[in-house]
C-alpha positions as CSV (number, residue, x, y, z in Angstrom):
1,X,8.7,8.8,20.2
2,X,6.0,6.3,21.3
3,X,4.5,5.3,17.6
4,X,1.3,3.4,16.9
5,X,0.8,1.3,13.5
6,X,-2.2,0.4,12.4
7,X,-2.2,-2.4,9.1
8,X,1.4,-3.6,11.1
9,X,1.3,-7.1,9.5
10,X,0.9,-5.4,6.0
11,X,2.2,-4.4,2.8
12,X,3.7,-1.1,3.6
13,X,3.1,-1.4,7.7
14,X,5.3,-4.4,8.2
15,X,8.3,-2.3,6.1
16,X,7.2,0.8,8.1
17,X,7.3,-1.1,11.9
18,X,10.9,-2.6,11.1
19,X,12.2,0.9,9.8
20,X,10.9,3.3,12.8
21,X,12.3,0.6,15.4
22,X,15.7,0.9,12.9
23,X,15.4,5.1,13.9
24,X,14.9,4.5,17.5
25,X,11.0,5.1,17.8
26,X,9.3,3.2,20.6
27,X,6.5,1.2,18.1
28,X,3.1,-0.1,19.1
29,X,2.2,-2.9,15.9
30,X,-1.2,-2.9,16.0
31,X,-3.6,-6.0,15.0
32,X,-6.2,-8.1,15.6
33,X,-4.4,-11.1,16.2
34,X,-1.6,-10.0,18.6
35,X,-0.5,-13.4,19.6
36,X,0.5,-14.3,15.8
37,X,2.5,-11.1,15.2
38,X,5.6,-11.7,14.7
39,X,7.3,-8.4,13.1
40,X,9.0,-5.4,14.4
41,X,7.6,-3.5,17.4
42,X,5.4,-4.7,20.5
43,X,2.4,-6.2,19.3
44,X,-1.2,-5.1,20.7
45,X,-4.7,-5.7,20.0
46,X,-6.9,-3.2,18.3
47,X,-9.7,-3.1,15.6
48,X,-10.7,0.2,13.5
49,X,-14.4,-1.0,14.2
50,X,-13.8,-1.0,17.8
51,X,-13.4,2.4,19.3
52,X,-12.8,1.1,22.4
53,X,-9.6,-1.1,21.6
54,X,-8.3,1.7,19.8
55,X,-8.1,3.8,22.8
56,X,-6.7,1.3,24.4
57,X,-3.8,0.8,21.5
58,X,-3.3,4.5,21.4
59,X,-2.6,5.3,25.2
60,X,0.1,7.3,25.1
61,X,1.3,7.2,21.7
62,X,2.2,10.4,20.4
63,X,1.9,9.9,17.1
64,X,-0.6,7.3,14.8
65,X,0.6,6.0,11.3
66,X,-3.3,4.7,9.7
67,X,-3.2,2.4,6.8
68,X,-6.3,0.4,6.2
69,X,-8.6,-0.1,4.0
70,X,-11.0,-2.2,3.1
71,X,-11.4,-2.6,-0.7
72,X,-11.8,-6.5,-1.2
73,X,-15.3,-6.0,0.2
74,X,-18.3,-4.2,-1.9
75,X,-19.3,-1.7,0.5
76,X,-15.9,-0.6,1.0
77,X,-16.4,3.1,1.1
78,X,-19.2,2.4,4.1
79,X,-16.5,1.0,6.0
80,X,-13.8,2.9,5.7
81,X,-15.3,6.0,6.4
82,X,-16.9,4.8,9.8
83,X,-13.2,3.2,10.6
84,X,-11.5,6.7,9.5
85,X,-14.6,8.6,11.9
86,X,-13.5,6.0,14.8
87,X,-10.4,6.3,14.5
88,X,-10.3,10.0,14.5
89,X,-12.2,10.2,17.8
90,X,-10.2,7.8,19.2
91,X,-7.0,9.6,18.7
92,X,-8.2,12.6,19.6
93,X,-9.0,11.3,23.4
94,X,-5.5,9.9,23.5
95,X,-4.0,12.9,23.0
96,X,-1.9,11.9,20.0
97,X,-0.5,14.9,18.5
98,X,-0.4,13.5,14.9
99,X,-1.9,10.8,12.1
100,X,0.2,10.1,9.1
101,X,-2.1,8.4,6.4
102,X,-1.0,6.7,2.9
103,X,-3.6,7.8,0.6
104,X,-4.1,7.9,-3.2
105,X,-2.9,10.1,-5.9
106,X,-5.5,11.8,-8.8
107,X,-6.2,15.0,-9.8
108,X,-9.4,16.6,-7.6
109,X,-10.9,18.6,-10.3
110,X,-10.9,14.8,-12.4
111,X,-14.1,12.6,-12.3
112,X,-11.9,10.1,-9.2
113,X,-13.0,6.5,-8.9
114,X,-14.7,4.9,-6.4
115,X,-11.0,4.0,-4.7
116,X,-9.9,7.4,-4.9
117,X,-12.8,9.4,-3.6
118,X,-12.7,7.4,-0.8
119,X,-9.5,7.8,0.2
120,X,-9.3,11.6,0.1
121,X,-12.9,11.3,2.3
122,X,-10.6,9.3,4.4
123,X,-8.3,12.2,4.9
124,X,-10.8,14.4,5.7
125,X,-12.4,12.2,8.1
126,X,-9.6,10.7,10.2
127,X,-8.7,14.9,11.1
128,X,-12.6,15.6,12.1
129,X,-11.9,15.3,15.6
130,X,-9.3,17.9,15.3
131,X,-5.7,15.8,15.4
132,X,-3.6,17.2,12.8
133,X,-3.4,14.7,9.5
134,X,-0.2,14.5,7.3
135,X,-1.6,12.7,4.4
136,X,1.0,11.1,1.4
137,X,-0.5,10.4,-1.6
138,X,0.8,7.4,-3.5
139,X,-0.1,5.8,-6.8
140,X,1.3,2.1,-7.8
141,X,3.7,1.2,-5.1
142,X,6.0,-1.5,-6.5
143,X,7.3,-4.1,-4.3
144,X,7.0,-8.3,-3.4
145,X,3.6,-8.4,-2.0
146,X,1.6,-6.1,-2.7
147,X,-1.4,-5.6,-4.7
148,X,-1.3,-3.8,-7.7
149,X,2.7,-4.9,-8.3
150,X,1.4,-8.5,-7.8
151,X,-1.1,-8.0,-10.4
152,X,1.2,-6.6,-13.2
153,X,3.8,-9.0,-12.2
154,X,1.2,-11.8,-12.4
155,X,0.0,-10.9,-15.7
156,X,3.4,-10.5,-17.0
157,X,3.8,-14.5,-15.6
158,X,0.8,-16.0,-16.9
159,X,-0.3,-14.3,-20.6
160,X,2.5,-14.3,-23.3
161,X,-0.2,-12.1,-25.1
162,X,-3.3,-10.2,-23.6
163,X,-6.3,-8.4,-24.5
164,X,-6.3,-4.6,-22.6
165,X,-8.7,-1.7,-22.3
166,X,-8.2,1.3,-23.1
167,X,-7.1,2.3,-19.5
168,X,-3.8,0.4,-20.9
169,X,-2.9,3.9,-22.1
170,X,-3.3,5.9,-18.4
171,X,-0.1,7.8,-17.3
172,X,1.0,6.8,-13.6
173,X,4.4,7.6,-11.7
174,X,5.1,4.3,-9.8
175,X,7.4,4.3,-6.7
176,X,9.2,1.8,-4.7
177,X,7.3,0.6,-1.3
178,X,11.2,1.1,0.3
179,X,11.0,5.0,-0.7
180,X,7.2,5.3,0.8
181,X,8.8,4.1,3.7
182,X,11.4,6.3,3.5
183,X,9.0,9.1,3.3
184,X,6.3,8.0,6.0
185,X,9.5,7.7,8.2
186,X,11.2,11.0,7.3
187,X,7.7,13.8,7.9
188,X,7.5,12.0,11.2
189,X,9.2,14.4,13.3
190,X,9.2,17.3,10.5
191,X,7.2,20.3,12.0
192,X,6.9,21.4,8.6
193,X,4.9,18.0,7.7
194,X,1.9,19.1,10.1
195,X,-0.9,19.1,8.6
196,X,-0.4,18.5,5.0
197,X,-0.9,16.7,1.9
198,X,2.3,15.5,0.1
199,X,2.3,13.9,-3.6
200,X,4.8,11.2,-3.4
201,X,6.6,9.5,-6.7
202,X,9.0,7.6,-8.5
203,X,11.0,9.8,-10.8
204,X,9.4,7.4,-14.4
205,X,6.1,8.7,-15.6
206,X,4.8,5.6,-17.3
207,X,1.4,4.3,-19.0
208,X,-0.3,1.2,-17.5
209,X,0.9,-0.8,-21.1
210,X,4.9,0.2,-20.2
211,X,5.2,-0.7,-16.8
212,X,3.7,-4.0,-18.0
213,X,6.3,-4.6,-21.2
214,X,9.0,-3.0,-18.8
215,X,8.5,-6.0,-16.2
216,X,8.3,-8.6,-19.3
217,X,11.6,-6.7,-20.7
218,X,13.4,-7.1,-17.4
219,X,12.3,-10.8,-17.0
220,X,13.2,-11.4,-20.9
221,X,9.5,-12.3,-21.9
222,X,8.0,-11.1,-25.3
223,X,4.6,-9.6,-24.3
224,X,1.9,-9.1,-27.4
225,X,-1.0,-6.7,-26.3
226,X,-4.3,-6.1,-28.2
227,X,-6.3,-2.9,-27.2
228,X,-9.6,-3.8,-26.8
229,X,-11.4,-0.2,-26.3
230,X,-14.8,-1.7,-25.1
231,X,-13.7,-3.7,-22.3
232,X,-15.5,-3.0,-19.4
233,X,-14.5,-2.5,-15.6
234,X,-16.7,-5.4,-14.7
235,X,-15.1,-8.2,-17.1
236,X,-11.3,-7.2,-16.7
237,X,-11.8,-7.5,-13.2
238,X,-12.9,-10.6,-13.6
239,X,-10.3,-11.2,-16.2
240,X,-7.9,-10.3,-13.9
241,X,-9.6,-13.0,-11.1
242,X,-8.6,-16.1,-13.9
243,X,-5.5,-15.2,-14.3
244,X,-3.9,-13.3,-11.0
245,X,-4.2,-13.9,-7.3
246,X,-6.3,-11.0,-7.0
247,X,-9.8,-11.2,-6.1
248,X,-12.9,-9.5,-8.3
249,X,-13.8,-7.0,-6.2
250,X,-10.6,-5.9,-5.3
251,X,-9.5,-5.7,-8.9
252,X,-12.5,-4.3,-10.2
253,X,-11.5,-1.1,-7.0
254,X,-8.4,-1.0,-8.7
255,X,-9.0,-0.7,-12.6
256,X,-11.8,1.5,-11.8
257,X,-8.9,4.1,-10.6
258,X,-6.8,3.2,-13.6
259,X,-8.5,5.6,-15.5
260,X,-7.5,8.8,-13.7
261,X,-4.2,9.7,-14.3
262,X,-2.3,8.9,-11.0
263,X,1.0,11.7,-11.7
264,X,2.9,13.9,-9.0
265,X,2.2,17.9,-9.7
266,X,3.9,19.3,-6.5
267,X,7.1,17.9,-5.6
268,X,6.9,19.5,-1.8
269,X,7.8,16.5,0.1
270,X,11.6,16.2,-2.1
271,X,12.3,19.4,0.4
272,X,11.2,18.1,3.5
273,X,12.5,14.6,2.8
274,X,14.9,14.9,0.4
275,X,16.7,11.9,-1.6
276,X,16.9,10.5,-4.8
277,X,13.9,8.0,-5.1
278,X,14.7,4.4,-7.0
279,X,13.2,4.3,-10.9
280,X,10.8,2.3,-11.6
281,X,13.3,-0.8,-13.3
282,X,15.5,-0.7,-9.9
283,X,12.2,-1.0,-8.0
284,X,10.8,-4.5,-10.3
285,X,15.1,-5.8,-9.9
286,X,14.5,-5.4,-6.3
287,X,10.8,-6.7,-6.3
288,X,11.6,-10.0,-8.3
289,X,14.7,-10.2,-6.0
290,X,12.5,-10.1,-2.4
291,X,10.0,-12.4,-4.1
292,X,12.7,-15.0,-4.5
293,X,14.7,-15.2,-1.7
294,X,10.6,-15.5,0.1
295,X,10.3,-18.6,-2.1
296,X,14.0,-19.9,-1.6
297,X,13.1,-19.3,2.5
298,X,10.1,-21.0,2.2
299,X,11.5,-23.9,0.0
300,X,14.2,-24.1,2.8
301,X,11.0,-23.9,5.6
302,X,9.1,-26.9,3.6
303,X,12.7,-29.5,3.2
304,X,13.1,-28.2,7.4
305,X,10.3,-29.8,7.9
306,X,10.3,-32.9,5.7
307,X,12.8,-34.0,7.6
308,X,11.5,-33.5,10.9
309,X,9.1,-35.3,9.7
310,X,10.8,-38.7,8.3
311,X,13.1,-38.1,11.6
312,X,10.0,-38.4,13.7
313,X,8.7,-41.5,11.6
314,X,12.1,-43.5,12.0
């Protein structure tokens, strides 16, 4: 099947590209930057603010895998609705028969975040021009690069103790990027997939404050935490800007979400793609375990080079 991936050169989409090309697909890695591409797939050029490149990316594809966003900027919502609309339209004159979207878990009848409510508009949006949308919802995806892993695995680094608010205490099923992939992969081709919204999960149902003594457990660190009820959105973001990689805005999107409970209540897509997903302390092992061999390569990358460069000088 001829396969277009939007986000290619990402988090989840650079796993996803390498592991449809594994099952035979025929994969279109979209981005903006096509000459720097360098992952799975044939790379070509398209922007979700550019209806007419996505046309172009989505000639005959068949199917459409979105996953963009756009929360490191303050209007995020703004612009991932019109990208969602575009995209939509765009798909629809292609003739692709199917999206598959990566959204967010949380409860519907809850008061969702900012985060969350966008991504279910999202959903809604990237079917308006009538191409059917299979939509899995995901809460923390753990794995070496992305966001929210690097954030608890950044705190666990940096504070031997830490002050927390109360969303410390909010329950959350975490699951491995592999089994994400597994599952964008597997409701691919599934007929029954069509058109539906799937809950997807690790099988640990875990509060904010254990996945983060879990990691510092595994990593044999000693982690103190003080509750701090009154601690506002707007300072642990910027709590969380002194002490991780992660930028304000982007954090503040994320603990803004923190406080609605992120937990799997239909277990549908185990039927249509069924396996045995990883628990959450396989899923840090194998985390910490990318995250090194990335620093041994690019150790090995940086000595490589050192010598070309002395070699050169001699």
């Amino acid at each position: 099947m001829q396969v277009l991936v939007t986000g290619a050169s990402g988090f989840v989409g650079g796993r996803l590209t390498s592991a449809l090309v594994e099952e035979g697909h025929r994969v279109r890695a979209m981005t903006r930057r096509p000459e720097a591409y360098a992952g799975a797939g044939a790379a070509v050029a398209g922007d979700v603010t550019d209806e007419g490149s996505l046309r172009r990316a989505l000639e005959g594809c068949e199917a459409a895998y979105y996953l963009v966003h756009s929360l490191d900027a303050a209007d995020f919502q703004d612009r991932d609705a019109a990208a969602a609309r575009t995209f939509g339209r765009a798909a629809a004159d292609a003739g692709v028969r199917r999206i598959v979207y990566l959204g967010g878990l949380g409860d519907d009848a809850d008061d969702l975040s900012a985060h969350l409510r966008s991504r279910r508009e999202v959903e809604r949006l990237l079917g308006g021009a009538g191409v059917p949308v299979t939509v899995l919802r995901a809460g923390i995806v753990v794995g070496h690069g992305g966001v929210s892993w690097e954030m608890t695995r950044q705190l666990v680094a940096h504070l031997p103790a830490m002050v927390t608010p109360r969303w410390v205490h909010t329950r959350t099923q975490p699951i491995a990027v592999a089994d994400v992939v597994r599952y964008l992969v597997g409701v691919l081709e599934a007929p029954e997939a069509e058109g539906r919204v799937f809950e997807v999960g690790g099988p640990d149902v875990l509060e904010y404050l254990e996945m983060l003594t879990r990691v510092a457990d595994i990593q044999g660190r000693h982690l103190f935490v003080l509750p701090v009820p009154l601690l506002s959105p707007q300072l642990s973001s910027r709590w969380l800007a002194l002490v991780t990689d992660v930028d304000v805005q982007t954090g503040r999107s994320l603990i803004d979400s923190m406080t609605n409970e992120v937990v799997v209540t239909d277990d549908a897509i185990r039927r249509v793609v069924p396996f045995e997903p990883m628990d959450y302390d396989q899923a840090v092992l194998v985390a910490l375990g990318e995250r090194a061999a990335d620093r041994r390569r690019s150790a090995g990358s940086g000595r490589r080079l050192g010598l070309l460069a002395r070699g050169a000088r001699s």
